[in-house]
C-alpha positions in Angstrom: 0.0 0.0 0.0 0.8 3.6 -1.0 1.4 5.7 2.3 -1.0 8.7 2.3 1.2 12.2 4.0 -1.0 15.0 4.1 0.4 18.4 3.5 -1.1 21.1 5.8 -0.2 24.1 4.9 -3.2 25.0 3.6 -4.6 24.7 7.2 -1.8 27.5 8.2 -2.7 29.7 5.3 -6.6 29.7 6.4 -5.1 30.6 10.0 -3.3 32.8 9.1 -5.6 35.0 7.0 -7.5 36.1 9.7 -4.9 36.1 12.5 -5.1 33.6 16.3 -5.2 30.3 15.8 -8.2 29.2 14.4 -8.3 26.3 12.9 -5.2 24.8 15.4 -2.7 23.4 13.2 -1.1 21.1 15.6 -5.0 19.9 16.2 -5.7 19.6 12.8 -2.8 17.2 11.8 -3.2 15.0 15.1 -6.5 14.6 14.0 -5.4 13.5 10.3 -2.9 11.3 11.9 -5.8 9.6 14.1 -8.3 9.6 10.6 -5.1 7.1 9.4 -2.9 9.0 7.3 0.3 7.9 7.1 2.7 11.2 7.4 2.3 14.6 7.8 3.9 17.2 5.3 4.8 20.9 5.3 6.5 23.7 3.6 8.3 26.2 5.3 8.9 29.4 3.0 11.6 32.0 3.8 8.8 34.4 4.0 6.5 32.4 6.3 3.3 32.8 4.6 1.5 29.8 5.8 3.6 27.4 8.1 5.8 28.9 10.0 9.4 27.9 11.3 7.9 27.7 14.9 5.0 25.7 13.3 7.9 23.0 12.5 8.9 22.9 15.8 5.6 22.5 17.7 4.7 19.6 14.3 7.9 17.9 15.6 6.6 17.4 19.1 2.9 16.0 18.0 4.1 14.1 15.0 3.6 10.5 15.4 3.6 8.9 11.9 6.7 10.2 9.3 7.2 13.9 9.4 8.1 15.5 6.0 9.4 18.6 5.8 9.9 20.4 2.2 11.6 22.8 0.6 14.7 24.6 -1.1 17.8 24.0 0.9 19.1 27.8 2.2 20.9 28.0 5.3 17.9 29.1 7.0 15.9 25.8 6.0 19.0 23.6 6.4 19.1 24.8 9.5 16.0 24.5 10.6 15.5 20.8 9.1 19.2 19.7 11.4 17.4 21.5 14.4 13.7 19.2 13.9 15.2 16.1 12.3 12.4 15.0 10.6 11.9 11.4 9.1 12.6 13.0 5.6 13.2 16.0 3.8 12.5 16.9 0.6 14.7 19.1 -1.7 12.2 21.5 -4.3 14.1 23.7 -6.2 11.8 27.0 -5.6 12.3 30.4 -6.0 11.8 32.8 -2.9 8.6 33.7 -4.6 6.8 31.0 -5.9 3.5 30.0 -4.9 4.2 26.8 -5.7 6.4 24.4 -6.2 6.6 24.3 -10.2 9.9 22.6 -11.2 11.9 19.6 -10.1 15.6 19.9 -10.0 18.0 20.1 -13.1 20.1 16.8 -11.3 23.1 17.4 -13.5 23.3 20.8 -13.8 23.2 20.8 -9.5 25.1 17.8 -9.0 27.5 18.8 -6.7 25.5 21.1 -4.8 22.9 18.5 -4.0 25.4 16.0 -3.3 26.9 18.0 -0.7 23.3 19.3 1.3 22.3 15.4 0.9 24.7 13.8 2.9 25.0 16.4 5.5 21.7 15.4 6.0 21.9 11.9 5.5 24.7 12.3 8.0 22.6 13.7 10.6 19.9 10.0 10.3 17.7 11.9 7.6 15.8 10.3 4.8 16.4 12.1 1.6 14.3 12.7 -1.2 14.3 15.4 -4.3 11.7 16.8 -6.3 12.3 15.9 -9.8 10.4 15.8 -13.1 9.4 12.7 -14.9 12.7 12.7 -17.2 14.6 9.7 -17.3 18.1 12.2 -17.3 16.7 14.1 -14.4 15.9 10.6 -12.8 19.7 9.4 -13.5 21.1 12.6 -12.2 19.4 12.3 -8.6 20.4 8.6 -8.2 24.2 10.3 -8.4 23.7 12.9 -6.0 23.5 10.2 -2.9 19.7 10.5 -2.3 17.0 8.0 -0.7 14.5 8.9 -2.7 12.8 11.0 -5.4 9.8 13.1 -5.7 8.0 12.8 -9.1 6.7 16.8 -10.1 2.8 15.1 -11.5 1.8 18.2 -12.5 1.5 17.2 -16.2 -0.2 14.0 -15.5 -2.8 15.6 -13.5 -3.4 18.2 -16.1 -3.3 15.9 -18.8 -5.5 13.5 -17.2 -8.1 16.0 -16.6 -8.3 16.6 -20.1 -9.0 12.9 -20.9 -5.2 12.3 -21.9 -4.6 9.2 -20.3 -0.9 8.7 -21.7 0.7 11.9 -19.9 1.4 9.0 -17.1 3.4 7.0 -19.2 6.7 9.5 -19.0 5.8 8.5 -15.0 5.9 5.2 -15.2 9.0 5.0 -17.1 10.9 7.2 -14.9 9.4 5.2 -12.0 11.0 2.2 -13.6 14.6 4.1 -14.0 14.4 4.9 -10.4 13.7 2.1 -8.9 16.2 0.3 -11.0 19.0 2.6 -10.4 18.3 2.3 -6.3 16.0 4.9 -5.9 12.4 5.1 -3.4 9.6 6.4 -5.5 7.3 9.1 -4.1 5.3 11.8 -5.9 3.3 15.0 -5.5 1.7 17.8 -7.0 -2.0 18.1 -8.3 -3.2 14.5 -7.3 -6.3 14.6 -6.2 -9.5 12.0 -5.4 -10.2 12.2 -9.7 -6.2 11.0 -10.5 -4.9 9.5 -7.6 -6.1 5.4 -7.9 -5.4 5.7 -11.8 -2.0 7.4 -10.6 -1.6 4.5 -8.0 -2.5 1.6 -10.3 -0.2 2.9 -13.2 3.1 3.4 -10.8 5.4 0.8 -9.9 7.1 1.2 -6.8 5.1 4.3 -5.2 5.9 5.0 -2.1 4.4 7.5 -0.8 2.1 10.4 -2.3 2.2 13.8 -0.7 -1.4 15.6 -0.8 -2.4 18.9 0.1 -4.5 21.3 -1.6 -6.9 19.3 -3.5 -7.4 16.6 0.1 -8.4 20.3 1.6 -10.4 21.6 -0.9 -12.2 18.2 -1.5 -12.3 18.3 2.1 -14.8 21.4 2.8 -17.4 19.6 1.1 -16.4 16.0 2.2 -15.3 16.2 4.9 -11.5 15.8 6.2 -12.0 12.7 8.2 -14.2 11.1 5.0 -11.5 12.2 2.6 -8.4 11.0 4.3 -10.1 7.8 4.1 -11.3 7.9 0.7 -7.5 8.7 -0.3 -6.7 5.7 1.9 -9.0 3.5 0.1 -7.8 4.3 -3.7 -4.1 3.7 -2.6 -4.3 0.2 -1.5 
């Protein structure tokens, strides 16, 4: 079975627009924990927008299943990530701006540099894994740079598949296949949702683990959180 690790930022964002604490994040992902997800997510941005470095602390101290933290590897987040030790961390390449994350890493072009943040945290009893996309070069790269594991970027499948294009999972599959080959864990992310994610699951050798976020809360404010955590639960077995 596919483990289910819900992202919550989205629940800091709708805190954080109106100020308080209201809806309690560390409530919110006990709760998701206790509904039977598998791992919890977040992603820290410089800026702080939705969770918050202090919100990785408190996570750390509740988190009973594997705690994920995301995001691109400055000091600041290195930092952090050495400080929390989570069960993994995963390396997305984004800029100080992005909204999202919307680009896995160039693995040859950033080698070295992801070589070297990789085992410093490997070093330090932390699982590694890197956002990539589903390019069989990119896929080659990341097995060089030392890592655990490797995120596929399933944007394109999920908009593809929404348009009735079934075959934007085959570049997935095939660099599912590479990875697993050359070593590599398989995990994914990025516009799944309770449409894509049991054709997703079905198609994928070797997943993993599937990180959901936005779409599990959006689905959720007409499902449901508990309902929808299990309906995820269901399609990934």
């Amino acid at each position: 079975m596919t483990k289910l690790s819900v992202n919550v930022n989205k629940i800091a964002t709708l805190r954080n627009s109106r100020g308080g604490n209201v809806p309690n994040l560390i409530n919110v992902a006990k709760d998701i924990e206790e509904f039977g997800a598998e791992g919890i997510t977040i992603h820290p941005r410089p800026d702080e927008r939705h969770i918050t470095y202090q919100d990785t602390r408190d996570l750390k101290n509740i988190v009973t299943t594997e705690f994920n933290i995301e995001g691109n590897p400055i000091q600041k987040f290195m930092d952090l990530v050495l400080e929390v030790k989570p069960t993994q961390v995963t390396l997305v390449p984004d800029a100080v701006d992005a909204i999202t994350s919307n680009a896995g890493w160039d693995t040859i072009k950033h080698r070295d540099f992801l070589k070297e943040v990789i085992a410093t945290f490997k070093d330090n009893g932390i699982r590694t894994s890197i956002f990539v996309d589903a390019d069989i070069k990119m896929v080659e790269g990341a097995a060089l740079t030392g890592t655990d594991r490797i995120e596929l970027y399933t944007e394109s499948f999920a908009l593809g598949y929404s348009k009735g294009d079934k075959n934007s999972i085959n570049p997935f599959i095939e660099a599912a296949k590479i990875g697993h080959t050359l070593g590599l864990g398989i995990n994914a992310g990025h516009d799944l949702s309770l449409d894509n994610i049991k054709y997703f699951k079905e198609n994928i050798p070797h997943l993993l683990e599937v990180s959901i976020g936005h779409a599990l809360i959006c689905e959720s404010l007409y499902l449901g959180l508990e309902n929808v955590v299990n309906m995820y639960l269901n399609r990934l077995k």
